[in-house]
PAZAPA-4460 file (N, C-alpha, C; in steps of 0.05 Angstrom, whole numbers, plus 32768, in hexadecimal, padded with zeros to 4 digits):
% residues 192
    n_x    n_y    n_z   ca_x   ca_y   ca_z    c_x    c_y    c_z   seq   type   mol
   8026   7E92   8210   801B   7E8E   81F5   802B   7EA1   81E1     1      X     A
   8032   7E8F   81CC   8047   7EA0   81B3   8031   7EB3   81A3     2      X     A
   8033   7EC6   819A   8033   7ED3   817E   8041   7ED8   816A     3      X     A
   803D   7ED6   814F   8054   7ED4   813E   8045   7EEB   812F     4      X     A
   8058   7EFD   8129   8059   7F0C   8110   806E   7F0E   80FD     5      X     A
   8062   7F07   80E9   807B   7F03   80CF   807D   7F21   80C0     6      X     A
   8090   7F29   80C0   8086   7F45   80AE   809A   7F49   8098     7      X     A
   8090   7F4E   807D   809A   7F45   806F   809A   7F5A   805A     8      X     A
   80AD   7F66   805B   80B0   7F7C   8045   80B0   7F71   8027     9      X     A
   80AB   7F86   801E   809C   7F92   8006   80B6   7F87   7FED    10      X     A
   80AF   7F70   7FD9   80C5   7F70   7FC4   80CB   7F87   7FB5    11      X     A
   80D5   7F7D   7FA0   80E4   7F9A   7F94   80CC   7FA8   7F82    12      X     A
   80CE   7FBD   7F7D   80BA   7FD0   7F78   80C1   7FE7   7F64    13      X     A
   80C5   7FE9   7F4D   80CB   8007   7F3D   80C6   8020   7F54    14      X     A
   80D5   8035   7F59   80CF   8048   7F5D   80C5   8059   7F49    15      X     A
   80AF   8069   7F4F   809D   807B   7F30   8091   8097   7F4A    16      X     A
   809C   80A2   7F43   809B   80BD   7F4D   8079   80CB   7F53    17      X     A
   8070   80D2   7F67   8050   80CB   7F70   8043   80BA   7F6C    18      X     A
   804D   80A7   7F68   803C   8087   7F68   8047   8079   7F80    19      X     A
   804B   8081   7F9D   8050   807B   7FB9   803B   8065   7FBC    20      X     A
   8024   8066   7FC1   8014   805B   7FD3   8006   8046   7FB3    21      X     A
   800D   804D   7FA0   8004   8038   7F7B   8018   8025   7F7D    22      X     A
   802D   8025   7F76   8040   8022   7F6A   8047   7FFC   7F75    23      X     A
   8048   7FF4   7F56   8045   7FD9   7F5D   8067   7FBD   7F60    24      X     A
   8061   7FAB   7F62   8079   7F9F   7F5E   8086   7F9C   7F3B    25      X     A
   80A0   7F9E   7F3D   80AD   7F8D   7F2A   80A9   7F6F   7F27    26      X     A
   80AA   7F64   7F04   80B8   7F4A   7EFF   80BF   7F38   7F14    27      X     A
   80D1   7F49   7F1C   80E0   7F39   7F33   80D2   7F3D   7F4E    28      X     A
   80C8   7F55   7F55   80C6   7F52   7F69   809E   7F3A   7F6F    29      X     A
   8097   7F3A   7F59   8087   7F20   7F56   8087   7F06   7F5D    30      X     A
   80A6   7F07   7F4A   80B0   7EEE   7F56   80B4   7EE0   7F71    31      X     A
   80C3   7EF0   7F81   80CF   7EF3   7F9D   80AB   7EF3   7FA7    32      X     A
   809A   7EFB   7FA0   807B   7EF2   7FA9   8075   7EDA   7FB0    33      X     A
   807C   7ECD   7F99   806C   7EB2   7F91   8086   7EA4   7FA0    34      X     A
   80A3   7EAD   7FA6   80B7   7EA1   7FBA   80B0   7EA2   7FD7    35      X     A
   80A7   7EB6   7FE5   80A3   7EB6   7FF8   8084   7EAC   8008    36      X     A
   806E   7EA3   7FEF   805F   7E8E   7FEF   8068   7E6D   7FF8    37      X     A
   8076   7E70   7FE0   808B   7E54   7FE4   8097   7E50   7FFF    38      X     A
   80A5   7E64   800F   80B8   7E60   801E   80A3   7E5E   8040    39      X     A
   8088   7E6B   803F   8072   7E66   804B   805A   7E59   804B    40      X     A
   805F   7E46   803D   8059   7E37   802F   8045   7E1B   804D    41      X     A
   8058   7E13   8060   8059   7E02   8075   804D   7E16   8085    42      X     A
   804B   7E2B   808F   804E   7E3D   80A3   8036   7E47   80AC    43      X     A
   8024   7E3E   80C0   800F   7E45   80C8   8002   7E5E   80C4    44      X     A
   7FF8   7E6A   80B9   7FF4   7E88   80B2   7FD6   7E8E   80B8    45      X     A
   7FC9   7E9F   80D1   7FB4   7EA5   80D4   7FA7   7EBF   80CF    46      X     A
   7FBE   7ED5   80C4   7FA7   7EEA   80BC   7FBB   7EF9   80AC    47      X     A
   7FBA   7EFE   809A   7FCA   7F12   8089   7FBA   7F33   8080    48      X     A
   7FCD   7F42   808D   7FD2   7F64   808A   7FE3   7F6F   8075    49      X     A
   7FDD   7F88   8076   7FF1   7F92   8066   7FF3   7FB0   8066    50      X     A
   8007   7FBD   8065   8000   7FDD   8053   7FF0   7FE3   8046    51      X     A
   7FE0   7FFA   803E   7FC9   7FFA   8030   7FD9   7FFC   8013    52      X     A
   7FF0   8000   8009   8005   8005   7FF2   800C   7FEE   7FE4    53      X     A
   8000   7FEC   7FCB   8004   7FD6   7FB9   8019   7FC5   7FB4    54      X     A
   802E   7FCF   7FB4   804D   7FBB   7FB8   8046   7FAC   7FD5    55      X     A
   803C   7FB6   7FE2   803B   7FAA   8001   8028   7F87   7FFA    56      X     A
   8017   7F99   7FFC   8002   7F82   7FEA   8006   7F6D   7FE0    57      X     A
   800D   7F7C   7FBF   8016   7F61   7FAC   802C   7F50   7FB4    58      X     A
   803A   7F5D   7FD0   804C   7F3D   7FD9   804D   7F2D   7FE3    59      X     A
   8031   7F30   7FF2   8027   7F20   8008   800A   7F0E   7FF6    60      X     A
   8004   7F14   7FDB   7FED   7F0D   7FD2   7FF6   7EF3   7FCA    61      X     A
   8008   7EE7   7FC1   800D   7EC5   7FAE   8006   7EBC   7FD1    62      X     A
   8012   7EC7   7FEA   801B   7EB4   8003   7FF2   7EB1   800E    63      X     A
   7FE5   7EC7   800E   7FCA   7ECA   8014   7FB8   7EBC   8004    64      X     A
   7FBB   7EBD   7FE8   7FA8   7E97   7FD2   7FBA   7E8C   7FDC    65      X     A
   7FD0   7E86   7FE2   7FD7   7E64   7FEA   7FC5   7E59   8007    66      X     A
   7FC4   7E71   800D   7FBB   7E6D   8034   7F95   7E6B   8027    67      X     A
   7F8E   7E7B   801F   7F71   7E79   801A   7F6F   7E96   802F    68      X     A
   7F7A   7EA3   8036   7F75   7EB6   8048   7F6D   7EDD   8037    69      X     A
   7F62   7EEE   8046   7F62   7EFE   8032   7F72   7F1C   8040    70      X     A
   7F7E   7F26   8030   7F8C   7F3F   803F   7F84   7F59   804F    71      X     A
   7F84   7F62   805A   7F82   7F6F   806F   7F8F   7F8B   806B    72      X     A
   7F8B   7F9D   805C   7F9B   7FB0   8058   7F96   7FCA   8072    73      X     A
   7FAA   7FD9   807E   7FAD   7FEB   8086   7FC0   7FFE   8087    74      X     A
   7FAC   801A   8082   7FC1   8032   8075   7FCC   803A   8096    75      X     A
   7FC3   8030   80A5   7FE0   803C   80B2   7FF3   802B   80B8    76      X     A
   8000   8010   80AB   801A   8004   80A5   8027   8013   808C    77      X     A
   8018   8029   807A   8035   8031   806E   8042   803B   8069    78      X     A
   8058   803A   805D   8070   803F   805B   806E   805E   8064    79      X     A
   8087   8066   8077   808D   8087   8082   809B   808D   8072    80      X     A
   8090   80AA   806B   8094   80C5   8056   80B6   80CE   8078    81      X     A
   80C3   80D3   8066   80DC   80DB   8077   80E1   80FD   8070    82      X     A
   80CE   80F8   805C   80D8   8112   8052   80C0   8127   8046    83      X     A
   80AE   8139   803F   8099   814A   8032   809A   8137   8018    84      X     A
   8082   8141   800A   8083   813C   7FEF   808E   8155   7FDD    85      X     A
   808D   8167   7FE7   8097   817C   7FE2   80B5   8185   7FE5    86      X     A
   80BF   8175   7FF4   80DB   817E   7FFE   80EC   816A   7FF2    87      X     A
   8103   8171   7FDE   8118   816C   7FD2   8137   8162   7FE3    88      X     A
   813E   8148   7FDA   815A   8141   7FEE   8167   8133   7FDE    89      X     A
   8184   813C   7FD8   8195   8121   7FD0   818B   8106   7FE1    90      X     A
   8196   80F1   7FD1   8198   80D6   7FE4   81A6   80D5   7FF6    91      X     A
   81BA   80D8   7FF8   81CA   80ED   8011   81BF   80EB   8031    92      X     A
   81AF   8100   8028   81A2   8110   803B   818C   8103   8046    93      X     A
   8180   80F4   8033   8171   80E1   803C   8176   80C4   8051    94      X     A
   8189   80C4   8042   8195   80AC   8057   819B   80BA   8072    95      X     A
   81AA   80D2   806B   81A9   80D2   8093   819C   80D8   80A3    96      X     A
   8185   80E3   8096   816A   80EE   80A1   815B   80D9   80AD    97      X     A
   815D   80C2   809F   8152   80A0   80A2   8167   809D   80B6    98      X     A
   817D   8099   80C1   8194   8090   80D1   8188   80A8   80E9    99      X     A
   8188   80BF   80E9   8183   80D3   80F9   8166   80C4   8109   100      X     A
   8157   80C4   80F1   813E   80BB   80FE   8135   80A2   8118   101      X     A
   814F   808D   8119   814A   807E   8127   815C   8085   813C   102      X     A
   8166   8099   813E   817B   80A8   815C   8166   80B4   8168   103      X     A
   8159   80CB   8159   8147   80E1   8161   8131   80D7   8159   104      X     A
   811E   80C6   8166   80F3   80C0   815E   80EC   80DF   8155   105      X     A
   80F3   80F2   8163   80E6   8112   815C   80F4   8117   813C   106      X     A
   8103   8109   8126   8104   8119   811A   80FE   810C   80FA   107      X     A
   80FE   8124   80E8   80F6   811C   80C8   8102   8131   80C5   108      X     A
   8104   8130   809C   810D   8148   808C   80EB   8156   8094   109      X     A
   80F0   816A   8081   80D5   8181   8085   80BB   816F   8074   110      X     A
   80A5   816B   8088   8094   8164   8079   8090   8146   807F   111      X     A
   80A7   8136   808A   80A9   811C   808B   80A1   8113   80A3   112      X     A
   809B   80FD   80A5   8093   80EC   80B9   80A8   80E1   80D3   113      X     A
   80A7   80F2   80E8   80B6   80E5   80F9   80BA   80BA   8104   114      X     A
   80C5   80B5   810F   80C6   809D   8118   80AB   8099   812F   115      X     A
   80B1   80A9   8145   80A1   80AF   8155   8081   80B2   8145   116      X     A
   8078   80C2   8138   8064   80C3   8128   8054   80A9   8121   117      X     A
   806D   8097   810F   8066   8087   810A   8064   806D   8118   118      X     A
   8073   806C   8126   8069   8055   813E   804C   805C   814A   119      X     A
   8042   8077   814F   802E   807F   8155   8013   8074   8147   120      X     A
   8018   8071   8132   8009   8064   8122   7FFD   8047   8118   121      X     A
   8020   803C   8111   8024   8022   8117   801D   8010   812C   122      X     A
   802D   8017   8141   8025   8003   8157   8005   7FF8   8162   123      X     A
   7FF7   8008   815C   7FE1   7FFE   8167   7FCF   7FED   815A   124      X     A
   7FE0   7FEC   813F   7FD2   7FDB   8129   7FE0   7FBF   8135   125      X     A
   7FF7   7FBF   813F   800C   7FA6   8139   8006   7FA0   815B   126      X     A
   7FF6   7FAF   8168   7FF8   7FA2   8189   7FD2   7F95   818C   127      X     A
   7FC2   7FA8   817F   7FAF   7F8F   816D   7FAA   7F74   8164   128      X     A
   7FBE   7F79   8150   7FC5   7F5E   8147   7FCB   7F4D   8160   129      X     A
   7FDF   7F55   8163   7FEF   7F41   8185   7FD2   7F38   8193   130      X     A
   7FC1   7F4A   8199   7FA5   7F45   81A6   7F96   7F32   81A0   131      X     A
   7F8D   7F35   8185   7F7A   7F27   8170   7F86   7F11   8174   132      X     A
   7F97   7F0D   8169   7FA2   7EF5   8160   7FB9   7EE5   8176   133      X     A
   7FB4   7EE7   8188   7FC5   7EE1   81A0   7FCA   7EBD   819C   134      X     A
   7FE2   7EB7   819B   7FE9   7E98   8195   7FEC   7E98   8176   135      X     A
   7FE2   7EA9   8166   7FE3   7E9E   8151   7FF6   7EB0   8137   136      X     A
   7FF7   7EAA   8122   8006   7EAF   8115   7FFE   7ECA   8102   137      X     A
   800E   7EDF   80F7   8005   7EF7   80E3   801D   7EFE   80D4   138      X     A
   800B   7F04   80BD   8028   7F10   80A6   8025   7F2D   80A5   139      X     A
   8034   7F3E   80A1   802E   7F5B   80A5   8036   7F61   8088   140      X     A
   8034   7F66   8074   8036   7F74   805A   8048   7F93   8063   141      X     A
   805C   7F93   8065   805E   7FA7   8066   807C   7FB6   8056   142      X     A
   8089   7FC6   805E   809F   7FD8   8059   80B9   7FE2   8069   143      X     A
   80D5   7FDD   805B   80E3   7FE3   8066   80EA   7FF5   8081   144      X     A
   80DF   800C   8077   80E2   801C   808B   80CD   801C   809E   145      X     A
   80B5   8017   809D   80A8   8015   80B1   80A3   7FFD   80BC   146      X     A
   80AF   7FDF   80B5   80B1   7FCF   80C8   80C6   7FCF   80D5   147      X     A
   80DA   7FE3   80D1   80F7   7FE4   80E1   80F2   7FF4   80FB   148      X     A
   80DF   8010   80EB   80CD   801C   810B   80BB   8008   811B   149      X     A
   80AE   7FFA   810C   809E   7FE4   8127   80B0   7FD2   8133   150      X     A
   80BD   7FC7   812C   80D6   7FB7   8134   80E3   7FC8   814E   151      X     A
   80EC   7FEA   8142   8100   7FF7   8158   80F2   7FFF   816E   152      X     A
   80D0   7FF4   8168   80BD   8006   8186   80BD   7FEA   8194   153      X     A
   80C8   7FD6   8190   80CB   7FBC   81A4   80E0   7FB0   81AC   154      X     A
   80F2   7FB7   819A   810E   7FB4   819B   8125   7FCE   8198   155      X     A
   812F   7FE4   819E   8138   7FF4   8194   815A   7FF6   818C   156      X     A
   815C   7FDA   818E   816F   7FCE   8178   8172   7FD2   815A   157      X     A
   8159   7FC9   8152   8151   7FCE   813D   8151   7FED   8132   158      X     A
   8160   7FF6   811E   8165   8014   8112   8166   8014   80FA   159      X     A
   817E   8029   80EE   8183   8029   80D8   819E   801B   80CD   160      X     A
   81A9   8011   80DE   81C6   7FFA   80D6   81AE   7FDD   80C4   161      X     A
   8198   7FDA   80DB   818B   7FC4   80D4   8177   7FCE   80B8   162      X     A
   8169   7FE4   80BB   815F   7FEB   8096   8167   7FE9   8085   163      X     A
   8180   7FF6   8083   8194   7FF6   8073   81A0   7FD4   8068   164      X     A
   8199   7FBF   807B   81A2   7FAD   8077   818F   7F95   8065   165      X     A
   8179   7F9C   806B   8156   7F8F   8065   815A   7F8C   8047   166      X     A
   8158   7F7B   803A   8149   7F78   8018   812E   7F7A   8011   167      X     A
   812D   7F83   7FED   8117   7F7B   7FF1   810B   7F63   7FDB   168      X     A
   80FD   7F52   7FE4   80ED   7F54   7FFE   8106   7F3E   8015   169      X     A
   80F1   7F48   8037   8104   7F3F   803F   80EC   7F32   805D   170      X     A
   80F7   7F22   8068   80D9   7F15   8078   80E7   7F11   8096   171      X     A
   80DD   7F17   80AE   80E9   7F1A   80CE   80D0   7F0D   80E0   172      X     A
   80D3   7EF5   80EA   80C3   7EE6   80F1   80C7   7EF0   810D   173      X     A
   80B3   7F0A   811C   80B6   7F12   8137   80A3   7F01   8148   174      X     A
   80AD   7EF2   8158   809D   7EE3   8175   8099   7EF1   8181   175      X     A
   8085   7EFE   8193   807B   7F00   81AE   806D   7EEC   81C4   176      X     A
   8074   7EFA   81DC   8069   7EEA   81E8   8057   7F07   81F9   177      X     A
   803D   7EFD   8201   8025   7F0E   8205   802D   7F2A   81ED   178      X     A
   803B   7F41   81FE   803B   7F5A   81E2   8054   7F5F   81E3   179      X     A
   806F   7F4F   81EA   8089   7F52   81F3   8097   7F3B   81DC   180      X     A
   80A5   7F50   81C8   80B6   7F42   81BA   80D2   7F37   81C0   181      X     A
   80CA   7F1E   81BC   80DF   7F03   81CB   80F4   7EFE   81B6   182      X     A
   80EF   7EFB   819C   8102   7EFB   8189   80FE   7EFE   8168   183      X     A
   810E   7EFF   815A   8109   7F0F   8143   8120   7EF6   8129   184      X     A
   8114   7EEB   8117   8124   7ED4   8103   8121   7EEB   80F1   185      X     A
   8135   7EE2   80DC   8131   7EEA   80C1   812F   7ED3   80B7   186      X     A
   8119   7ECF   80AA   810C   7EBF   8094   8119   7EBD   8076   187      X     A
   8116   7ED6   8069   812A   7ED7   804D   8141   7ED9   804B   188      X     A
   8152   7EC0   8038   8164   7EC4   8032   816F   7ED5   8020   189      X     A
   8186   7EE1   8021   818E   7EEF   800E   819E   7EE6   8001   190      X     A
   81A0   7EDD   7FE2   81BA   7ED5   7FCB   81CD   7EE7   7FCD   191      X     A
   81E1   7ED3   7FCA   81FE   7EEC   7FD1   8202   7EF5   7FAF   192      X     A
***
């Protein structure tokens, strides 16, 4: 028996400096909402989740009224702090700390959320699901970086060559079969 999880990162989003867990979509990233409604449109959909973080949300909300379904939010899908709120980094530094992070699960800048950590968290939300909903279909609302960690706790293929590569928004249609991921589509296209 299949399980499908669609997980479907977060469109584009202003960044606004302590507005992490507020902070809503762009114009555009609206749009790409009411697109990836459209593009799931056919697609059997039986329970929709999300990050408890409003960009998470509002991208999965046009696809949840089309379904008649209602969202499911949970704060532990989101998005990992890599770094303190307190602690200062070029982008730089950030990036390799994110690249570091998927070599070494033990590590973060000071303050930040390891990989390890966060799979700690994650997974038991996303092997749940697998439970609940066994045969059937789920959309996960979620975030770059932490669907690339649920992804790398089933696959550890999946890193930071592949984050780095993700848009937003961007959608990965993962099959299982019982709690063993069999294969992994990408759904969204990207315009060249």
């Amino acid at each position: 028996m299949k399980t499908t999880i669609y997980m479907v990162r977060h469109a584009e989003s202003p960044y606004v400096f302590g507005q992490e867990k507020m902070r809503g979509l762009s114009e555009e990233g609206f749009e790409a909402a009411r697109q990836i409604a459209d593009l799931l449109t056919d697609v059997s959909i039986d329970h929709i989740v999300s990050s408890s973080y409003t960009r998470a949300i509002q991208t999965v909300q046009c696809l949840a009224d089309a379904k008649g379904l209602p969202i499911i939010p949970y704060e532990e899908l989101r998005e990992r702090p890599i770094k303190g709120l307190g602690y200062e980094a070029p982008w730089g530094e950030l990036m390799k700390a994110i690249e570091r992070s998927f070599i070494d699960h033990d590590y973060a800048l000071e303050g930040g959320e390891t990989t390890k950590e966060a799979q700690f968290r994650t997974i038991p939300v996303i092997e749940h699901l697998l439970q609940e909903y066994k045969g059937k279909s789920v959309v996960v609302g979620t975030h770059g970086g932490i669907m690339t960690i649920i992804m790398n706790y089933y696959d550890r293929s999946y890193g930071y060559e592949f984050w780095n590569q993700t848009s937003k928004p961007d959608i990965y249609k993962m099959t299982f079969v019982q709690n063993q991921l069999e294969c992994v589509e990408r759904l969204w296209e990207v315009e060249a």
